[in-house]
Backbone as JSON, one array per atom type, in Angstrom:
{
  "sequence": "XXXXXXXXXXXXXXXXXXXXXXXXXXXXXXXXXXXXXXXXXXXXXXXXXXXXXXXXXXXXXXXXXXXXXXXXXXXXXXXXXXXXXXXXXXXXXXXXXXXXXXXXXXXXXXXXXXXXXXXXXXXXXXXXXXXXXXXXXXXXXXXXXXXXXXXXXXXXXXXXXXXXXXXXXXXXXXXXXXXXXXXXXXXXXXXXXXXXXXXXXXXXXXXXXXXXXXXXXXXXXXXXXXXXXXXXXXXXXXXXXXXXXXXXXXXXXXXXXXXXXXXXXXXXXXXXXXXXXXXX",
  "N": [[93.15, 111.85, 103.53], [93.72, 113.08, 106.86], [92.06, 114.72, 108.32], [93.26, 116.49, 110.56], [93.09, 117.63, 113.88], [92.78, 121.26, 114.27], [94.38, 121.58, 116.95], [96.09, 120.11, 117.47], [99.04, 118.68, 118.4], [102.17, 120.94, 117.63], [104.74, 119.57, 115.5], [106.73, 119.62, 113.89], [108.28, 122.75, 113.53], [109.43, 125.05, 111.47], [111.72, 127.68, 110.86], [112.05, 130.66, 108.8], [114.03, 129.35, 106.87], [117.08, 128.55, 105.41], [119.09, 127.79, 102.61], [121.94, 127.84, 101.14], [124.0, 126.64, 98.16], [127.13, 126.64, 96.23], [127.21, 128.93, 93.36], [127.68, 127.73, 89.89], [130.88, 128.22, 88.26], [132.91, 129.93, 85.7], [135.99, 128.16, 84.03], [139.26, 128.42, 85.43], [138.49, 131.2, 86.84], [139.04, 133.36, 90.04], [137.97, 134.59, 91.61], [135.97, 134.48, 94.63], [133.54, 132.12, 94.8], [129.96, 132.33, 93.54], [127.4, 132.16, 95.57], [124.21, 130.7, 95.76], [120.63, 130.83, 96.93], [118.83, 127.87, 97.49], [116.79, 127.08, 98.82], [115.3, 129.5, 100.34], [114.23, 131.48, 102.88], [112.05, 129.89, 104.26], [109.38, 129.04, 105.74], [107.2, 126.83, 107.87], [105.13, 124.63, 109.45], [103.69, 122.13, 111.35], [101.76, 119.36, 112.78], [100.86, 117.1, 114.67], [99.88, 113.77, 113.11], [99.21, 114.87, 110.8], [99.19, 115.72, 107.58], [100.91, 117.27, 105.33], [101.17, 118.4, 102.25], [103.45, 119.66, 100.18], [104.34, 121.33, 97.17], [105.53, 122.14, 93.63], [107.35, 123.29, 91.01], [109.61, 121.42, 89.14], [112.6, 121.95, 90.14], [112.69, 123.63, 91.98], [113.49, 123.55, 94.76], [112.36, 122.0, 96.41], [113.35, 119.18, 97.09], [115.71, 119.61, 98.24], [115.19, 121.23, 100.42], [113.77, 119.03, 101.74], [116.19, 117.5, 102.23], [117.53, 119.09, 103.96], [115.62, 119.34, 106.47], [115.67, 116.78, 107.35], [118.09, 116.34, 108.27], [119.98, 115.51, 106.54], [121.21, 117.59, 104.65], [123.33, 120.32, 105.84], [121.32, 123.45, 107.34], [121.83, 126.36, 105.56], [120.89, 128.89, 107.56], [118.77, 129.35, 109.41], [115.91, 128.08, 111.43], [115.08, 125.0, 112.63], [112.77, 123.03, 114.32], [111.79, 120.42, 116.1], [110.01, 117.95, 117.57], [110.21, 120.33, 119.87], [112.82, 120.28, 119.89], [115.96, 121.77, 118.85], [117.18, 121.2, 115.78], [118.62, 122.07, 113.95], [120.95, 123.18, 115.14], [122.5, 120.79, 116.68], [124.99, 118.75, 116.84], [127.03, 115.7, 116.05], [126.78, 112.95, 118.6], [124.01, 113.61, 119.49], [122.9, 114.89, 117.58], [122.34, 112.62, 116.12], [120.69, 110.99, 117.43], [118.27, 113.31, 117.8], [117.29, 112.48, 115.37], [116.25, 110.12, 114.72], [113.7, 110.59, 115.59], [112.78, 112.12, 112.5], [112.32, 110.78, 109.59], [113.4, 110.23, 106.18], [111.74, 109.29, 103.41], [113.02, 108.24, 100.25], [112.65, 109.4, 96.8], [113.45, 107.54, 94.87], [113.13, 103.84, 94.48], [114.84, 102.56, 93.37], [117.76, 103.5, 93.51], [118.1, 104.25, 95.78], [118.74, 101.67, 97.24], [120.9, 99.68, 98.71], [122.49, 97.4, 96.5], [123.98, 95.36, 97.02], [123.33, 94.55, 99.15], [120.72, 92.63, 101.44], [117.24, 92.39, 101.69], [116.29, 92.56, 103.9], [118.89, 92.94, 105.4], [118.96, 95.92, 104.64], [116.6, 96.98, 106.07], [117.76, 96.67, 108.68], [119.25, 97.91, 109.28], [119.68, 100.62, 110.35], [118.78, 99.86, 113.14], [121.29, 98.6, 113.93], [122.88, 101.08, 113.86], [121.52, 102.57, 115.87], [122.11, 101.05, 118.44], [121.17, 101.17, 120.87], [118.23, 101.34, 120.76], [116.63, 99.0, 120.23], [117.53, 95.18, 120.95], [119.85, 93.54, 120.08], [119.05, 90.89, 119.8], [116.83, 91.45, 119.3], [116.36, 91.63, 116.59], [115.67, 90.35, 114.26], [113.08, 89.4, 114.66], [111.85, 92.06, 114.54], [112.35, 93.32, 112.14], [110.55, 91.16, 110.86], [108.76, 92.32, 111.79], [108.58, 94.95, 110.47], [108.6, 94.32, 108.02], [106.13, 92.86, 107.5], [104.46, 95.3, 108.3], [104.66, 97.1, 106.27], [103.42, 95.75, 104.16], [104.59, 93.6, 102.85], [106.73, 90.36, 102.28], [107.68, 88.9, 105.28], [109.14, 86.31, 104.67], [110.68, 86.93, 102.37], [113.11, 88.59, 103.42], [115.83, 87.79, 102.88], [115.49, 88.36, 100.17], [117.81, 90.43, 97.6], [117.97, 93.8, 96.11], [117.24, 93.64, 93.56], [115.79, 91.44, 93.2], [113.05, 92.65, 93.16], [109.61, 94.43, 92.65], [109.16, 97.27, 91.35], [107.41, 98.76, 93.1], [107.57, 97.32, 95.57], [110.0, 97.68, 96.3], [110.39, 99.84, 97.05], [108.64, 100.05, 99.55], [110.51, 98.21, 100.89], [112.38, 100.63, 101.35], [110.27, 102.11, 102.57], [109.78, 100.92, 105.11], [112.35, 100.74, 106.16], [113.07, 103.35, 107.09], [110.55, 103.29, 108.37], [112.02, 102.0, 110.56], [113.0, 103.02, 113.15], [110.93, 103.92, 114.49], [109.38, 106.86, 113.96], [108.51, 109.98, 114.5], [107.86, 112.01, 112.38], [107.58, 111.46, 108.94], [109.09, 112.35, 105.81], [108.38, 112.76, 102.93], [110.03, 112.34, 99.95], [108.83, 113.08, 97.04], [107.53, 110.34, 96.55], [106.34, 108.38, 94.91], [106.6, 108.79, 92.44], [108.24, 107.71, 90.79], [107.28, 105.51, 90.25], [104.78, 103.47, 88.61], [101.81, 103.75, 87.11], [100.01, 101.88, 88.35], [100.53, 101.35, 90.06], [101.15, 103.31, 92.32], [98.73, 104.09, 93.16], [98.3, 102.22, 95.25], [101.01, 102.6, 96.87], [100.12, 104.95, 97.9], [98.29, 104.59, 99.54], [99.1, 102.85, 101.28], [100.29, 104.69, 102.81], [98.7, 106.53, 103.94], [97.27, 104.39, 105.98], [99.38, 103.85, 107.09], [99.95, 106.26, 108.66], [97.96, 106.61, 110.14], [97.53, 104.39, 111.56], [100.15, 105.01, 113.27], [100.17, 106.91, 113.83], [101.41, 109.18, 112.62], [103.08, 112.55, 111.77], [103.24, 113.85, 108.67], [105.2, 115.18, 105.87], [104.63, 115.5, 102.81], [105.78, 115.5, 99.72], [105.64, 116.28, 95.92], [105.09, 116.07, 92.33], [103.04, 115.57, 91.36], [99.81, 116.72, 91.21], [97.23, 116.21, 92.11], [97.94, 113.35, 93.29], [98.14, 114.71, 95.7], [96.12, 116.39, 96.49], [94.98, 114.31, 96.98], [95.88, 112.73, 99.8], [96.62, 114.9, 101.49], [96.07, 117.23, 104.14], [96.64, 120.13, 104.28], [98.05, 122.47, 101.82], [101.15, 123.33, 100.63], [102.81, 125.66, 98.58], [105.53, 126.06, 96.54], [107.82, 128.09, 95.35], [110.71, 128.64, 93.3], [112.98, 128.52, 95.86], [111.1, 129.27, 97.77], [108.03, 129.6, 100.23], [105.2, 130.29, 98.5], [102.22, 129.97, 98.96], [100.09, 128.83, 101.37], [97.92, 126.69, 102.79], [94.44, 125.08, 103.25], [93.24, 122.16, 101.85], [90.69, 122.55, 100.33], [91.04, 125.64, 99.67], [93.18, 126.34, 98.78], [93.48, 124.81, 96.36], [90.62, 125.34, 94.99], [90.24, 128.13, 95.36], [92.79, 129.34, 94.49], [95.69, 131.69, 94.94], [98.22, 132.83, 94.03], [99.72, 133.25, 91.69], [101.76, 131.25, 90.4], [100.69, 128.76, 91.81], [98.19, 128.59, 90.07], [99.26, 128.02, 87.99], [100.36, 125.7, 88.46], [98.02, 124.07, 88.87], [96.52, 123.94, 86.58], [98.48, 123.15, 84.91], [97.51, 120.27, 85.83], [96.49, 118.14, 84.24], [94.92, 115.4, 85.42], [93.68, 116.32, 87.47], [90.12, 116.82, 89.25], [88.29, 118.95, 88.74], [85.95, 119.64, 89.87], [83.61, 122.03, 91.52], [84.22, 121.4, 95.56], [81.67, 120.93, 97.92], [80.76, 123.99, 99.27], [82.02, 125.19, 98.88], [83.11, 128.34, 96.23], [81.63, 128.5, 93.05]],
  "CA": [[93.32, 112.97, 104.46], [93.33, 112.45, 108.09], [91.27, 115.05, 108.99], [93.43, 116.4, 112.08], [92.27, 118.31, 114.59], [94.28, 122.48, 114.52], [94.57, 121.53, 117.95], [97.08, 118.85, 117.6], [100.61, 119.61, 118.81], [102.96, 121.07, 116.54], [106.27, 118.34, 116.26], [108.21, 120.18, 113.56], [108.32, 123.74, 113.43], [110.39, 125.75, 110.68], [111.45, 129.57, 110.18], [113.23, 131.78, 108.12], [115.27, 128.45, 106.51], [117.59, 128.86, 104.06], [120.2, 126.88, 102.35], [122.59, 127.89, 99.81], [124.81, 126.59, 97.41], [128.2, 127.7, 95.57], [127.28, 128.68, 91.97], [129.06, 127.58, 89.13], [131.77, 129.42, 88.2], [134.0, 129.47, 84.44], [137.32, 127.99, 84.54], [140.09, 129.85, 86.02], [137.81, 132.4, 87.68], [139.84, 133.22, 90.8], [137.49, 135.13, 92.61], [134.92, 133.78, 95.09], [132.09, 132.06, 93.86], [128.29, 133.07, 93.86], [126.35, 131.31, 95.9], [122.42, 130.48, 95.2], [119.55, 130.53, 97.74], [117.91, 127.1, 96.96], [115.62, 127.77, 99.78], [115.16, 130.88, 100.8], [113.33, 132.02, 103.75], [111.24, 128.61, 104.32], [108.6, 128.78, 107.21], [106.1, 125.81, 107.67], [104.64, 123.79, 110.49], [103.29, 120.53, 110.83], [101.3, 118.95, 113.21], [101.07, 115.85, 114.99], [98.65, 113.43, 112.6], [98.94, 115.75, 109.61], [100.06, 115.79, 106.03], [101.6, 118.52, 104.89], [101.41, 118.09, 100.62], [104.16, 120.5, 99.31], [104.1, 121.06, 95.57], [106.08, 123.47, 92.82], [107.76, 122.83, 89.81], [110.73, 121.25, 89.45], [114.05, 122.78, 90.79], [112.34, 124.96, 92.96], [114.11, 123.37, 96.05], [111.79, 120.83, 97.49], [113.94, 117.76, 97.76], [116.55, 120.16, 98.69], [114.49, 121.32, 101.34], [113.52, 117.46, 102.5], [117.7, 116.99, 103.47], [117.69, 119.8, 104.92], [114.75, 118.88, 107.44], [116.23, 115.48, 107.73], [119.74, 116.68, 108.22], [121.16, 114.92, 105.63], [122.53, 118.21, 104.4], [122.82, 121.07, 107.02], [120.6, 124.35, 106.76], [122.66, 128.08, 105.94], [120.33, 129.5, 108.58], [117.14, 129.33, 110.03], [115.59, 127.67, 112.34], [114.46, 123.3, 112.53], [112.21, 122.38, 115.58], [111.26, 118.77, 116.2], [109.32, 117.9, 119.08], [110.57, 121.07, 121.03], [114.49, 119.96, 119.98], [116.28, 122.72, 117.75], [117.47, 120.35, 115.11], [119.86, 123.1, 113.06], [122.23, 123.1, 116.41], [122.94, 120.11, 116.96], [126.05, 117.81, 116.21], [127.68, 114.42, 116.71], [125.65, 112.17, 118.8], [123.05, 114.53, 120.28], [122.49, 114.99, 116.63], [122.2, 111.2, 115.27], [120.0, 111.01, 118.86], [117.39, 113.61, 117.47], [117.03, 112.56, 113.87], [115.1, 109.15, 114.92], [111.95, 111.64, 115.16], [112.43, 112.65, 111.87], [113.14, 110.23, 108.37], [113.29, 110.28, 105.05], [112.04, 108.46, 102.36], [113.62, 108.65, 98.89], [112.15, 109.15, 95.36], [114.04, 106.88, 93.57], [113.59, 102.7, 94.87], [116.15, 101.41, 92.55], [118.7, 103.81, 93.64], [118.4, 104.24, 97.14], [118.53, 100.6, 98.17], [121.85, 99.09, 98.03], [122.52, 96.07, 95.71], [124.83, 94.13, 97.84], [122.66, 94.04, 100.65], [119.46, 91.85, 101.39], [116.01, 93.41, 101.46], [116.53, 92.32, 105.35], [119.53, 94.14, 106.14], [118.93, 97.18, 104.6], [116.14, 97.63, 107.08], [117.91, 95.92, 109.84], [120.5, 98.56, 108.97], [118.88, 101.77, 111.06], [119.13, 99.37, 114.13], [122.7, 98.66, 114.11], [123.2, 102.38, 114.04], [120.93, 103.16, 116.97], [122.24, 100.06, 118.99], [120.17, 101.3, 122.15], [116.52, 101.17, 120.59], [116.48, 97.2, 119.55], [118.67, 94.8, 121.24], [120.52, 92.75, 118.66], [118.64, 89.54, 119.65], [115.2, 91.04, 118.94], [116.53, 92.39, 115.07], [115.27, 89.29, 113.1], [111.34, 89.88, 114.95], [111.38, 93.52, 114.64], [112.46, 93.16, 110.45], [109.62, 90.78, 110.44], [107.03, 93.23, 112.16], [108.16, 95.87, 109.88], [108.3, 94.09, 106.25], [104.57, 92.84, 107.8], [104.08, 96.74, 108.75], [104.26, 97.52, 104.46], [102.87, 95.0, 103.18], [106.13, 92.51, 102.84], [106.16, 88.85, 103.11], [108.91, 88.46, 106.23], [109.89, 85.23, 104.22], [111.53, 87.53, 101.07], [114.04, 89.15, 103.8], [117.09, 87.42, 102.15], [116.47, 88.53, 98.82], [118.14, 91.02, 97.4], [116.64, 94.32, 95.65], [116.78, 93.61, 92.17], [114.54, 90.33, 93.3], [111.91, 93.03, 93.74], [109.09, 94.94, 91.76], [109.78, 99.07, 92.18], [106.78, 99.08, 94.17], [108.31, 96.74, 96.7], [111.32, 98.27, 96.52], [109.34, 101.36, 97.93], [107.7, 99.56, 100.39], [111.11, 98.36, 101.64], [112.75, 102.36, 102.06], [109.35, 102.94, 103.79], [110.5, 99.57, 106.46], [113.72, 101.03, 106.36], [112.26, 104.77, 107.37], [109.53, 103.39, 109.79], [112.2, 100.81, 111.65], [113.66, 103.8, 114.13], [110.0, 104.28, 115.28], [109.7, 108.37, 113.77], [107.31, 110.83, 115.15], [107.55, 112.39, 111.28], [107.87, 111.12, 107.87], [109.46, 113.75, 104.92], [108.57, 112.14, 101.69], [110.4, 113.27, 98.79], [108.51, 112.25, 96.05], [107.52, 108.81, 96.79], [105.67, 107.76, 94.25], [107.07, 109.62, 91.04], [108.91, 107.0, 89.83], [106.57, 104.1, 89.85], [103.8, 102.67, 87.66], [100.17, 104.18, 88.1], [98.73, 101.48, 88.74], [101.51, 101.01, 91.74], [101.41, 104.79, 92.73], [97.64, 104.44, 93.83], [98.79, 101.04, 96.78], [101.61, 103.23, 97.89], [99.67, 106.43, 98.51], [97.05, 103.87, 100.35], [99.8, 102.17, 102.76], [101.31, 105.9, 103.2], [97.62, 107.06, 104.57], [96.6, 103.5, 106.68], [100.53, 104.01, 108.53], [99.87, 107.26, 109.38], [96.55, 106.41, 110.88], [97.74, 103.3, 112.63], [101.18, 105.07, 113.88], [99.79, 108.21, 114.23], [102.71, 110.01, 112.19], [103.02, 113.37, 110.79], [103.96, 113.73, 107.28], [105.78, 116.01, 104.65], [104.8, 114.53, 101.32], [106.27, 116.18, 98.29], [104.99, 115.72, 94.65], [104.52, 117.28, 91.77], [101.3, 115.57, 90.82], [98.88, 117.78, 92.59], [96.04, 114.79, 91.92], [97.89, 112.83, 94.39], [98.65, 115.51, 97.19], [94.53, 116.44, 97.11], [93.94, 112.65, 97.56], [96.55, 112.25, 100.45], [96.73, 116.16, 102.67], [95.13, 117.88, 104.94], [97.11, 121.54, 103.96], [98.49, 122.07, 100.9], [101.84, 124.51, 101.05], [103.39, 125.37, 97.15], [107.08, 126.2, 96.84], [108.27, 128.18, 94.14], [112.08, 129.63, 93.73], [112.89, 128.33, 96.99], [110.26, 130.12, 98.89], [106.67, 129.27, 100.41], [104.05, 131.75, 98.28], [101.19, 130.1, 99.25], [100.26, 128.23, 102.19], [96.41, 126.75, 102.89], [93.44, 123.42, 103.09], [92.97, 121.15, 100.52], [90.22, 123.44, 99.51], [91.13, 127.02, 100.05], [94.99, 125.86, 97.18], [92.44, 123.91, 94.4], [89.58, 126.06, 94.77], [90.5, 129.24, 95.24], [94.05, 129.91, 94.35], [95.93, 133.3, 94.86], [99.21, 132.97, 93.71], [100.17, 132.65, 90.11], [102.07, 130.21, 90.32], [99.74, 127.78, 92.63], [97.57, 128.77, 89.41], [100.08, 127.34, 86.39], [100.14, 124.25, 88.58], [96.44, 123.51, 88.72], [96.21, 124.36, 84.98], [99.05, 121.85, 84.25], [97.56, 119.14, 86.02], [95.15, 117.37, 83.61], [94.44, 114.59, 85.87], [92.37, 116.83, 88.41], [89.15, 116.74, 88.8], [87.8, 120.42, 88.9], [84.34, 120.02, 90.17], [84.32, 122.65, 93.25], [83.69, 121.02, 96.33], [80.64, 121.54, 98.74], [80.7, 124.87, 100.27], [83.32, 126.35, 97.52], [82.83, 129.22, 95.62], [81.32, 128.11, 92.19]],
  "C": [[92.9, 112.54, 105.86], [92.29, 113.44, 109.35], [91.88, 115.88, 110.8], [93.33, 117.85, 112.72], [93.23, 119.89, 114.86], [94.69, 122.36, 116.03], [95.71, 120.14, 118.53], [98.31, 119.84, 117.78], [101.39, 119.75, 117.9], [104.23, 120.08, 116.78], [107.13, 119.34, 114.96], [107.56, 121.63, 112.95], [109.65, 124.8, 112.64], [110.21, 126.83, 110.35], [112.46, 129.7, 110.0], [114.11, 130.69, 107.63], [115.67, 128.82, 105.29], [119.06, 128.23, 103.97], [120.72, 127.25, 101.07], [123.71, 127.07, 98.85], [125.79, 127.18, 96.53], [127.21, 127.32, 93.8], [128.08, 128.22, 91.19], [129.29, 128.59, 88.28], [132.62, 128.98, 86.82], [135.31, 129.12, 84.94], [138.14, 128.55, 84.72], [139.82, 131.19, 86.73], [138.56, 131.99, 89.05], [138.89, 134.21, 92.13], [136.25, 134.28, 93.34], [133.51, 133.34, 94.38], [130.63, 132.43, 94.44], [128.13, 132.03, 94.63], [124.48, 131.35, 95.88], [121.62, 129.94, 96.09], [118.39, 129.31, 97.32], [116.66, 127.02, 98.0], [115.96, 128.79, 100.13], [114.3, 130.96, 101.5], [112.32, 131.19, 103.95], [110.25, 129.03, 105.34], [107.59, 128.03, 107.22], [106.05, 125.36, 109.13], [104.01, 122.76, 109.92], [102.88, 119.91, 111.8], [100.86, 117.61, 113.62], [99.69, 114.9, 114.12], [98.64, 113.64, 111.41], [99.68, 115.51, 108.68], [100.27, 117.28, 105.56], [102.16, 118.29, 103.18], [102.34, 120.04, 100.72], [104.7, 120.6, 97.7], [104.92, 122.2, 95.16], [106.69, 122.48, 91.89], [109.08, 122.54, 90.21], [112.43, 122.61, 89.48], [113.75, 124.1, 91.68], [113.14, 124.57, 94.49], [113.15, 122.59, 96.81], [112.47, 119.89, 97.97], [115.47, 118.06, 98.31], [116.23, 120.67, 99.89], [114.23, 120.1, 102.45], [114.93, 116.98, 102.92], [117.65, 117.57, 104.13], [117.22, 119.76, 106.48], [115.08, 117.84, 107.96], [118.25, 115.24, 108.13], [120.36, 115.88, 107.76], [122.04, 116.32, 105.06], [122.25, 119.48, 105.58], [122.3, 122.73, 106.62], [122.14, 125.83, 106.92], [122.28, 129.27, 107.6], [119.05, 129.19, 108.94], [117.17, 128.32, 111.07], [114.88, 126.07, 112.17], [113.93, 123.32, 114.15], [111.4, 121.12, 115.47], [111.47, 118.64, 117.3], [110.34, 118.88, 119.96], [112.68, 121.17, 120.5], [114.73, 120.99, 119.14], [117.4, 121.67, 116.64], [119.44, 120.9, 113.85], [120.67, 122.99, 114.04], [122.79, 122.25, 116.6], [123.98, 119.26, 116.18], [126.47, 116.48, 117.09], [126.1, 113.53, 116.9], [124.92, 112.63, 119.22], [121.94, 114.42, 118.77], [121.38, 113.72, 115.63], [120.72, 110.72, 116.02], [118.45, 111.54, 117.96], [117.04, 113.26, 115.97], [116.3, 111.21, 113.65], [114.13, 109.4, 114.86], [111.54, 111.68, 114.03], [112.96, 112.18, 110.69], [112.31, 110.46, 107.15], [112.78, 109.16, 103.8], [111.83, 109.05, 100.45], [112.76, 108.65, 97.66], [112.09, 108.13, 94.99], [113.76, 105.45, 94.17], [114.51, 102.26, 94.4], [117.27, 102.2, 92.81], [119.43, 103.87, 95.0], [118.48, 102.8, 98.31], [120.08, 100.25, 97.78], [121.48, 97.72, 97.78], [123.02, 95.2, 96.37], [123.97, 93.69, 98.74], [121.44, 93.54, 100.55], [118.66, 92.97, 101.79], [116.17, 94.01, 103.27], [117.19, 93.02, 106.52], [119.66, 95.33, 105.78], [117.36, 97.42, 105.92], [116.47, 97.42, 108.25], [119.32, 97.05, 109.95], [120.52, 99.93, 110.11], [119.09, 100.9, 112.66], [120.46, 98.98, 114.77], [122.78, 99.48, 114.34], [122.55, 102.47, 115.16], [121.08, 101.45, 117.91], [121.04, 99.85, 120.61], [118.8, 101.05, 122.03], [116.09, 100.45, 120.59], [117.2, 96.14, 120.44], [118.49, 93.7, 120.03], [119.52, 90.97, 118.56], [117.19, 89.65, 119.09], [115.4, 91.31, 117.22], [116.06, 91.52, 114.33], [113.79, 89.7, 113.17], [111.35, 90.91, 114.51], [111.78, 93.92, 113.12], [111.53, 92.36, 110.25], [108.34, 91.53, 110.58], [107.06, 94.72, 110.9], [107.92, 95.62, 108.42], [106.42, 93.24, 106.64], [103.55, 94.3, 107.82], [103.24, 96.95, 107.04], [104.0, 96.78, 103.73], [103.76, 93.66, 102.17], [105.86, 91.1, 103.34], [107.91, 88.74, 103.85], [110.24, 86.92, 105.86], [111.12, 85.78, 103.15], [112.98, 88.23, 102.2], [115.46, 89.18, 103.15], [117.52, 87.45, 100.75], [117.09, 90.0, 99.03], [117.2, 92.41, 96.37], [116.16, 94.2, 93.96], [115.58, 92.37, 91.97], [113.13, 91.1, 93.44], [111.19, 93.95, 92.91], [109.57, 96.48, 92.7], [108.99, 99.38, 93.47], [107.2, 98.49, 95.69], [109.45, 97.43, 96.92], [111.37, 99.62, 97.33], [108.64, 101.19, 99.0], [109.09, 99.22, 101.16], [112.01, 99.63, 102.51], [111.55, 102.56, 103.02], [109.5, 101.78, 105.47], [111.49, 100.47, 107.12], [113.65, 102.67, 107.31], [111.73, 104.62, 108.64], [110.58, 102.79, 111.15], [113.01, 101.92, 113.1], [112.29, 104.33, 115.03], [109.77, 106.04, 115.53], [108.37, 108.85, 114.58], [107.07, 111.56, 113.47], [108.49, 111.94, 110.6], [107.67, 112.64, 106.49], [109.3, 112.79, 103.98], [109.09, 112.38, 100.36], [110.17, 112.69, 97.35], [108.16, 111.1, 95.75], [107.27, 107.9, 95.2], [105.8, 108.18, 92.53], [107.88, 108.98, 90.41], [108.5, 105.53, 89.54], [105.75, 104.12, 89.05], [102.29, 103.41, 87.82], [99.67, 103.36, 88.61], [99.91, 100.69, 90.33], [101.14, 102.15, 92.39], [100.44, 105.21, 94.01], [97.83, 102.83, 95.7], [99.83, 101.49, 97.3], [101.29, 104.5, 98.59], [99.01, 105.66, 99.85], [98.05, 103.34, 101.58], [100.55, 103.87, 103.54], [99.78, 106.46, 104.4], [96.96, 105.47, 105.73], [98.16, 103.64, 108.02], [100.65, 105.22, 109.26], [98.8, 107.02, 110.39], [96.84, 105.39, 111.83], [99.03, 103.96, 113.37], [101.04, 106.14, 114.25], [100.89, 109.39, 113.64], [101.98, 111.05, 111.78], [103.84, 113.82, 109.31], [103.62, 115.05, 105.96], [105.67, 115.67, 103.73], [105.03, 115.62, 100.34], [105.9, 115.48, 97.36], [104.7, 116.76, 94.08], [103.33, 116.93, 90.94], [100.12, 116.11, 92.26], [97.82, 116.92, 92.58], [96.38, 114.07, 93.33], [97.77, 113.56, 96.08], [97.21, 115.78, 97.64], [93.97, 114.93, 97.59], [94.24, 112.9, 99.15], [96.62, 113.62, 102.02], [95.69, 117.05, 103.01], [95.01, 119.43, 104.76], [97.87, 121.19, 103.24], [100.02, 123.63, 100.75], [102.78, 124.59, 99.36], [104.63, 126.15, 97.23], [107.26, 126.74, 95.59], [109.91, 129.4, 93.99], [112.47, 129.72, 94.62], [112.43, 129.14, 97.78], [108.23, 129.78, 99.08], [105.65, 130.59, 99.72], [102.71, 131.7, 98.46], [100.64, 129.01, 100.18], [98.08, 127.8, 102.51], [95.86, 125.18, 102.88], [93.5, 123.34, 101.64], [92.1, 122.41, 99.36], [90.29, 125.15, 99.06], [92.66, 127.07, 98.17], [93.84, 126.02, 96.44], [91.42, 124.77, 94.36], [89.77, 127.82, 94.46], [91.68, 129.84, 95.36], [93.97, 131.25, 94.27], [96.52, 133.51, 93.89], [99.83, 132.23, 91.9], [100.76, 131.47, 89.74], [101.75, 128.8, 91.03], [98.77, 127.68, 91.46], [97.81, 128.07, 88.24], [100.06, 125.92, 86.95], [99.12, 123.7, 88.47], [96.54, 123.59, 87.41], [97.13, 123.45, 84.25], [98.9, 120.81, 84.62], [96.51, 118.66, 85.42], [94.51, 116.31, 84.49], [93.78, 115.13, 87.45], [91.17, 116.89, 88.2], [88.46, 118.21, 89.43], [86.85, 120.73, 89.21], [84.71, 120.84, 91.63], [83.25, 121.58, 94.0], [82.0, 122.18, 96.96], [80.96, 122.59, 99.31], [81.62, 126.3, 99.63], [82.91, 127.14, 96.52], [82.7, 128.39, 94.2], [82.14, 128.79, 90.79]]
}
């Protein structure tokens, strides 16, 4: 936890979001189809410095939530603010422009890397696209400063990703993430598909790059163990909608909301002693 100060500047500011989807519909049905509020009515902030752990059970709309923020898919309504920019408005290149502020990194390593490509140019890949940020002659240095950044030996650039353990493979999406130079990182799950005894050296490089880059960060998870290691406010999502919003200790200690309640109670690997100062 980084400890940051409520007096830090807000960089992404979200209200009232909501994103739907068409239901599915039986065959031959001829009339319009349903559509389904996978968020509904979102509102969060996030602060320059800060972690922002968001938790709920699955299919509640978190990693449906994390495109949305990252405009990979675009919101039904509401409102996206990053640093001051309105993020929901924008299109084209204005669009591509503001979304350097604000990346993603994926669950999955083994899915989200492509196979064809070296470890090298998938992070050298984000620079091509933003031709203005890099010039082409510095792209070899600036793939060595960032597979140095996560913990990468700059010599492996040319393999490929199956040459690589998952945890590396996680370490290159977070290269690939950092190399546009963000103001916030959306994590969707980082660490939910690795190893434990990997899970605990990617939480640790996720909390030393925030601190050295000064980022603010969205981490999603549904082990609530890791999110008390890693955030500062803990915000729980359930049926696409925020029901309970609060510190580290205010969630784990003194839950409201029933369902902030079934999650603590299904996470065996908490440790339930109340903190100092917490109701006994």
């Amino acid at each position: 936890m980084t400890g940051t100060p409520a007096a830090s500047p807000v960089v992404l500011d979200v209200t009232d979001l909501v994103k739907h989807h068409p239901a599915a519909r039986p065959v031959g049905l001829r009339r319009r189809a349903d559509r389904i509020a996978v968020v509904n009515g979102v509102s969060l902030s996030l602060r320059r410095g800060e972690t922002l752990g968001l938790v709920g059970g699955s299919g509640c709309g978190k990693s449906t939530l994390a495109r949305v923020l990252t405009a990979v898919d675009r919101p039904t309504s509401g409102r996206i603010t990053v640093l001051g920019t309105r993020l929901d408005t924008l299109r084209g290149r204005a669009l591509r422009t503001a979304r350097r502020t604000i990346q993603l990194v994926f669950q999955d390593p083994y899915t989200c890397l492509d196979p064809r490509m070296t470890a090298g140019d998938i992070v050298r890949e984000p620079l091509l696209i933003h031709r203005d940020l890099t010039p082409r002659a510095d792209h070899r240095r600036r793939v060595g400063e960032l597979f140095e950044l996560v913990g990468l030996n700059p010599d492996h650039a040319d393999r490929r990703p199956h040459e690589f353990s998952g945890g590396q493979r996680q370490r290159i999406g977070i290269a690939r993430a950092l190399a546009l130079r963000p103001r916030i990182l959306v994590c969707d799950e980082p660490v939910s598909a690795l190893d434990v005894s990997v899970q605990a050296q990617i939480v640790n490089l996720f909390t030393s790059l925030q601190r050295e880059l000064g980022l603010a960060c969205l981490f999603i998870a549904h082990d609530l163990a890791v999110v008390e290691h890693v955030a500062d406010r803990v915000a729980v999502m359930d049926q696409g909608r925020i029901v309970e919003q609060g510190t580290v200790s205010q969630i784990y200690d003194t839950p409201e909301h029933p369902c902030t309640r079934a999650l603590l109670n299904a996470s065996p690997t908490l440790d339930r002693t109340p903190r100092a100062g917490s109701p006994s």
